[in-house]
C-alpha positions in Angstrom: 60.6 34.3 121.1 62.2 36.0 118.2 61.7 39.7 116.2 63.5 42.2 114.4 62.3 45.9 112.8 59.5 44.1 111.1 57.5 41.5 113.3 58.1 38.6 115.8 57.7 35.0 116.9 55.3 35.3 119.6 54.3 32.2 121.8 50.7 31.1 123.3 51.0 29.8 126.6 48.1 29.3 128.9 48.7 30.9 132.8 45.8 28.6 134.0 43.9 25.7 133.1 41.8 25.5 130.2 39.4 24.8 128.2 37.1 24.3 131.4 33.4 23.8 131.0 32.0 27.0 130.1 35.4 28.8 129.7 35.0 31.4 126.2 38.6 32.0 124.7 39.0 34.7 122.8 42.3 35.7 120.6 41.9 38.5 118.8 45.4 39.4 116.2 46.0 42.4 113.9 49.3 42.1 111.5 49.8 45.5 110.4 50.6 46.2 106.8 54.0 45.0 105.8 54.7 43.3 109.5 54.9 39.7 110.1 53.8 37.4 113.1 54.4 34.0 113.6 52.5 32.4 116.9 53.6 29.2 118.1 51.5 27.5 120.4 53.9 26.1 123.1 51.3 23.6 124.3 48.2 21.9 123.1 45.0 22.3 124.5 42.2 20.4 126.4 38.4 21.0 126.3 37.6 19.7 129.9 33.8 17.8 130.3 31.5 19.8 132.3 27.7 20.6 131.8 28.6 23.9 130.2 30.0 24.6 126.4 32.9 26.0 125.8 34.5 27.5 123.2 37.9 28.7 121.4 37.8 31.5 118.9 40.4 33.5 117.1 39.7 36.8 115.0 42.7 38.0 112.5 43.0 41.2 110.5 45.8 40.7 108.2 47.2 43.9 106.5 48.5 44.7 102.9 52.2 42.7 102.1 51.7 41.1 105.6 52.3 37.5 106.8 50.8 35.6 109.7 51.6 31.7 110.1 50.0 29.7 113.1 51.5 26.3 113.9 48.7 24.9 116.3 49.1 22.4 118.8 46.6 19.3 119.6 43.0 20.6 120.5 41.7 17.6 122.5 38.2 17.0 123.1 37.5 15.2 126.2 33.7 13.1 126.8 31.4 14.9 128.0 31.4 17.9 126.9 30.6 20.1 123.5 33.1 22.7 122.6 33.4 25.2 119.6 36.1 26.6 117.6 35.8 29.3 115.3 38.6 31.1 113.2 38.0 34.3 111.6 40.4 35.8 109.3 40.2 39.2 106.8 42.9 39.7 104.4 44.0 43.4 102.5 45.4 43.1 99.6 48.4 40.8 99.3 48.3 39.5 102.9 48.9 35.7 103.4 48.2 33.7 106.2 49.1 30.0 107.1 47.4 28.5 110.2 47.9 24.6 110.9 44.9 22.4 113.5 45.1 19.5 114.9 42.2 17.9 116.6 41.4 14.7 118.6 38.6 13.7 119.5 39.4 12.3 123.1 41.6 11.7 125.7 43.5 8.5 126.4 40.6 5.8 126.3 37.6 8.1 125.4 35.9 8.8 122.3 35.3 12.5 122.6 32.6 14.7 122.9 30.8 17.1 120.4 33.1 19.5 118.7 31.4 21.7 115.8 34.5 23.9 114.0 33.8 26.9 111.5 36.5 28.9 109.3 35.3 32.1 107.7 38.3 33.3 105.3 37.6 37.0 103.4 39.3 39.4 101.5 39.0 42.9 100.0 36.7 41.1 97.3 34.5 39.1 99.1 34.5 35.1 100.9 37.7 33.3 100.2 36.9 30.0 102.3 33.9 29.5 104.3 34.0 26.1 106.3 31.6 24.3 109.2 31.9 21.0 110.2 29.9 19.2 112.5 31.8 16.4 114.4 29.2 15.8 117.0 28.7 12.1 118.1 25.9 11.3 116.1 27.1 13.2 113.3 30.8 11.7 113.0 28.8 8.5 112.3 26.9 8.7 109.4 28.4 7.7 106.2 31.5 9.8 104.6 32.1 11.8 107.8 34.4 10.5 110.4 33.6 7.2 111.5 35.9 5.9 114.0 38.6 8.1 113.0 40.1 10.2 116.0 42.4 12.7 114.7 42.0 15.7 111.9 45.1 17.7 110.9 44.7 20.6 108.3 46.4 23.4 106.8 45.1 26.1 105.4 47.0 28.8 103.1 45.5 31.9 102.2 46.7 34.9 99.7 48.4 32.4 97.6 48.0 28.6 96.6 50.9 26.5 97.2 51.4 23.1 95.7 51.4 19.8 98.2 55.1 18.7 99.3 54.6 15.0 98.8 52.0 12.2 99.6 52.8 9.0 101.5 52.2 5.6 100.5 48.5 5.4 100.6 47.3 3.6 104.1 50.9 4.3 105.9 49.4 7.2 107.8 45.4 7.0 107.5 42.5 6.6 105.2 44.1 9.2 103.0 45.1 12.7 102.5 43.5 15.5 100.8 44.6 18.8 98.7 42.1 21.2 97.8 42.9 24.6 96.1 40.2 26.6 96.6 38.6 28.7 93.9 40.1 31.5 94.4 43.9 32.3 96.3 44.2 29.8 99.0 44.9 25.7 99.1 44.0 23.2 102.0 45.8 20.4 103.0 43.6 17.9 105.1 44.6 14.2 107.1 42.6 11.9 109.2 43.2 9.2 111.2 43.0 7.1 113.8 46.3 9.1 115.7 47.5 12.4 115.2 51.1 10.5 115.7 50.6 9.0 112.3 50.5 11.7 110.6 53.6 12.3 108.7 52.1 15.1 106.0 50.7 18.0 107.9 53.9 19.1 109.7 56.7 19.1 106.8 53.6 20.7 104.4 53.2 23.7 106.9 57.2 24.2 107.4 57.5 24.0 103.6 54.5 27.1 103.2 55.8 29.0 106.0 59.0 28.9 104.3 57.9 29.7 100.9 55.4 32.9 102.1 58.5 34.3 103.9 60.2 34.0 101.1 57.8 35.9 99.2 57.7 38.3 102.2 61.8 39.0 102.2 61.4 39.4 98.5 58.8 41.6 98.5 60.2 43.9 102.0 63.7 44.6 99.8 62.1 45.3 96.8 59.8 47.9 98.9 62.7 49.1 100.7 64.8 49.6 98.0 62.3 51.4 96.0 62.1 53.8 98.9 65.9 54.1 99.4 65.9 54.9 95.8 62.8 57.4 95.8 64.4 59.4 99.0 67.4 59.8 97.5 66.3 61.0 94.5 64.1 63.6 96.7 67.4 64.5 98.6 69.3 65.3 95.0 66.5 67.4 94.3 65.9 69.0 97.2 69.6 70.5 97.4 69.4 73.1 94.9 71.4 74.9 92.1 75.0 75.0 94.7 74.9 71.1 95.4 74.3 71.0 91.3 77.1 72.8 91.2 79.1 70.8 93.4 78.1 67.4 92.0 78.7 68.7 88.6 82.4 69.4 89.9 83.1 65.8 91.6 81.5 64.0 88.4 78.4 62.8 90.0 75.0 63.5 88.7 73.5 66.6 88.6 69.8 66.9 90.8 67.2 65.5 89.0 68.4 62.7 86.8 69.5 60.4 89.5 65.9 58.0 88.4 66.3 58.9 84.8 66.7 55.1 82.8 
């Protein structure tokens, strides 16, 4: 969709139907050091009822000073059927990643089907966020889970902990919103509700995150460019001996050597 020297917009579009009872998606994404990727998911996505699981899983390795954002689209979970979806991330050094999902639980007039979801976040140093949730039938029933609640938007930042973007008048949107900044780098920002249209949070929170890593990421490319501008021409200077002294000496420029001195 969009890219220069350094990474691209890339988006997901399905060439068939899915997720069809017993259909295994698998996404795997590597952002190489200092590259950025930013997937937008065109459509959203339908786990079909059938006899046979099914499940969605995506695998990301992101590298040193990279940047991956994910703006997901509706996962819908239709009756009769028990899906999966599992996200596994590894970040080097000062990667970041930013990935937004938005479930609910049923189609038009149905109360959805068993959906289990696990997150498993790690860096150089160990777990940053490890998540499973159960949102089976019986499960979303008890007490403190999910009740008659339909719809689950979060996003999730990792490699740094951004603050929220604003909160809504309690009960406008749902039962509530919630910001959690994990213990180490990384924040979630979680809403339910009855309808994902209510929602008016999630969205502007994941624009404002996306825009703030890339930020970072701009910031951080120049300076790295810059340092290597500076460190190759300081190379070149050196590299051209006692006649290009000589010869800077007599146009007033710097002699080799000294072009890094403070």
């Amino acid at each position: 969709m969009d890219q220069d020297a350094d990474g691209a917009r890339v988006g997901l579009l399905a060439t068939q139907a899915l997720l069809l009872s017993g259909d295994d998606v698998r996404i795997e994404v590597d952002v190489a050091p200092g590259a950025w990727l930013d997937v937008v998911e065109t459509t959203g996505t339908v786990a079909y009822e059938g006899e046979a699981p099914s499940s969605w899983t995506v695998e990301a390795t992101v590298g040193e000073g990279a940047v991956l954002t994910w703006a997901g689209k509706p996962f819908v979970v239709s009756d009769e059927i028990a899906t999966h979806r599992r996200t596994r991330i590894r970040l080097h050094g000062t990667g970041k990643v930013l990935m937004q999902e938005k479930v609910v639980l049923g189609r038009a007039g149905q109360l959805g089907g068993d959906l289990s979801m696990s997150l498993e976040a790690s860096d150089d140093t160990g777990p940053v966020q490890v998540e499973h949730l159960n949102l089976g039938q019986q499960a979303r029933q008890m007490p403190g889970v999910f009740g008659n609640l339909r719809s689950m938007d979060t996003v999730t930042a990792l490699g740094w902990t951004p603050e929220p973007t604003g909160e809504p008048e309690a009960g406008t949107t749902g039962p509530g919103e919630t910001y959690f900044p994990l213990d180490r780098s990384g924040a979630a920002l979680r809403w339910m509700g009855i309808g994902r249209f209510r929602d008016q949070l999630c969205d502007a929170t994941f624009a404002a995150w996306r825009e703030e890593a890339m930020r970072d990421y701009r910031h951080r490319h120049a300076e790295r460019h810059l340092g290597q501008a500076e460190e190759e021409t300081c190379l070149g200077e050196v590299d051209r001996g006692p006649a290009a002294d000589a010869a800077a000496a007599a146009a007033g420029r710097p002699r080799a050597g000294t072009c890094c001195a403070p």
